[in-house]
C-alpha positions, 0 to 999 in steps of 0.5 A: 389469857391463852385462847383454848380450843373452843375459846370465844368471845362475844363483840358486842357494839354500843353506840351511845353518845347520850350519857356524854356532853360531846357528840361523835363517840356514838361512832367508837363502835365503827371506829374500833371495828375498822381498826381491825379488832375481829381480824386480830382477835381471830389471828389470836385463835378466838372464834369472834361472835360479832352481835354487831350494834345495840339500837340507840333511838336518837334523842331530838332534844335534851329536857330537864326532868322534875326533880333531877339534872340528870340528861336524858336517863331514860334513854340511857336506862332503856340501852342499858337495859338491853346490854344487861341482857345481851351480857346475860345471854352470851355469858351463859353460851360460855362466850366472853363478852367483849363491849365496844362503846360508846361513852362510859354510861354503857358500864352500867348496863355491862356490871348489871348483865356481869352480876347476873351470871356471876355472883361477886365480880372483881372490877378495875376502873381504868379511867382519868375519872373516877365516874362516881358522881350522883345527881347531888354531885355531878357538875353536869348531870352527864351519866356517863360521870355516874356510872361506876356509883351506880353500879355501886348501887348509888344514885338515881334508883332508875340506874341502881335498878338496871338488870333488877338489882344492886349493887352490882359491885362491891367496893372492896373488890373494886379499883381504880387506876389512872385517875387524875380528876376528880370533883369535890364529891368524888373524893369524899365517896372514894373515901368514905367507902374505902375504895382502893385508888391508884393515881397518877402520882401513885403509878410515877412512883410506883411504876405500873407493875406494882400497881397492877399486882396489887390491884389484882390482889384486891379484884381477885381476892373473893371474888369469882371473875373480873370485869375490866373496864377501860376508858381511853381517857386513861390515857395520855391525850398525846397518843390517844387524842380521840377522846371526848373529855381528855385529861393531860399527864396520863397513863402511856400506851406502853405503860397500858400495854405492860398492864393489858399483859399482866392482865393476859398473864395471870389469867383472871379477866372474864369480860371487858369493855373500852369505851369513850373513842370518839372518831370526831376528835382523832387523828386517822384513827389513831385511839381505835387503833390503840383500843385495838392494840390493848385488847389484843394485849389482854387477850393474849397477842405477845411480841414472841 
């Protein structure tokens, strides 16, 4: 992706921990702003709109609600609601939205305000999770495990509803990479509904620039834009520590890198968002310093 003259991006924070079990990636906004994100995205040629924080009311305590383990869904349904129509609004101005979170949950609202501006998104999951749990699967009833089901158009209505319709997405324009962890539930609906995964087995073998031309074929076929949205856990916790649910023997930051270009290259991403840094669990910054390193990668920065 090559910044053209009137080329801009709309930075849009969301500060949410609710959807997660750990405390502290409510901070991953502040994280990637102070590792320089709008300065590098500038030098690029962008002319950056940062719309600073969504709200996020701290909640004071967790309570079960009747016939459902899912943690504190209102709230998270209430802050999605409010990135729907930011996305809407800031697409419609021409403006490539651009969400820094915040734990993944948030991706519900982003899909919700993509599929109001664009009527068949292509999506790559890039994840060590594979986020497609509902309540009858979900170990937790963490949402932010539930996102991508969601946005699919299963689980709690209250989730398939954000934005005023569903499903968002469509599985066979859907992908995901990285993934090495999945409970029981997960695989059966991967399965069942044919959604194209590439784990960590299929990228050792594969290598990631197969993975990633295939992926594109299957995002970019019929669809009119795609939606990157990428988990930092994708990555190997050895260089991206901050993160709130690591997984070992993940993808590199290299590897991430040549896929971030590849991305940039053919020119098809429309929005994006990276998610789950959690400042508490890093070490000087290092996984908003990566997270900003990949956005520049996908936005266009070369090494010449």
């Amino acid at each position: 992706m090559n910044p053209g003259i009137n080329a801009s991006i709309a930075l849009i924070g969301v500060p949410m921990d609710l959807g997660a079990d750990r405390r502290g990636v409510d901070m991953g906004p502040s994280a990637i702003r102070c590792a320089g994100v709008e300065e590098r995205l500038t030098e690029l040629g962008y002319a950056v709109y940062d719309l600073g924080d969504i709200a996020v009311r701290r909640a004071k305590r967790y309570k079960a609600l009747p016939q459902t383990n899912l943690k504190y869904l209102y709230q998270v349904v209430r802050i999605n609601e409010k990135l729907c129509d930011r996305i809407v609004r800031e697409t419609a101005k021409g403006r490539f939205p651009l969400v820094i979170g915040g734990d993944h949950s948030i991706a519900i609202g982003t899909l919700a305000g993509i599929g109001r501006s664009r009527r068949n998104p292509g999506v790559i999951w890039y994840d060590a999770h594979g986020d497609v749990n509902t309540a009858r699967t979900s170990p937790s009833g963490n949402i932010h495990g539930m996102a991508l089901a969601a946005s699919l158009g299963f689980g709690h209505p209250a989730l398939t509803s954000i934005g005023g319709f569903g499903p968002k997405v469509k599985p066979e324009h859907t992908v995901l990479i990285g993934i090495r962890s999945l409970d029981p539930g997960e695989r059966v609906f991967l399965k069942q509904l044919g959604i194209t995964v590439f784990t960590m087995h299929n990228i050792d073998r594969m290598g990631m620039s197969k993975v990633m031309e295939q992926a594109m074929d299957i995002v970019t076929s019929g669809t009119d834009g795609v939606h990157l949205s990428l988990d930092l856990d994708g990555l190997d916790p050895l260089e991206a520590p901050g993160v709130g649910t690591p997984v070992p023997g993940g993808i590199s930051l290299r590897e991430t890198s040549l896929a971030m270009e590849i991305l940039s290259d053919a020119g098809v991403v429309t929005s994006a968002e990276f998610v789950e840094v959690n400042p508490t669990l890093d070490t000087v910054n290092r996984t908003a310093k990566a997270a900003v390193d990949l956005i520049a990668s996908l936005m266009g920065e070369k090494i010449m």
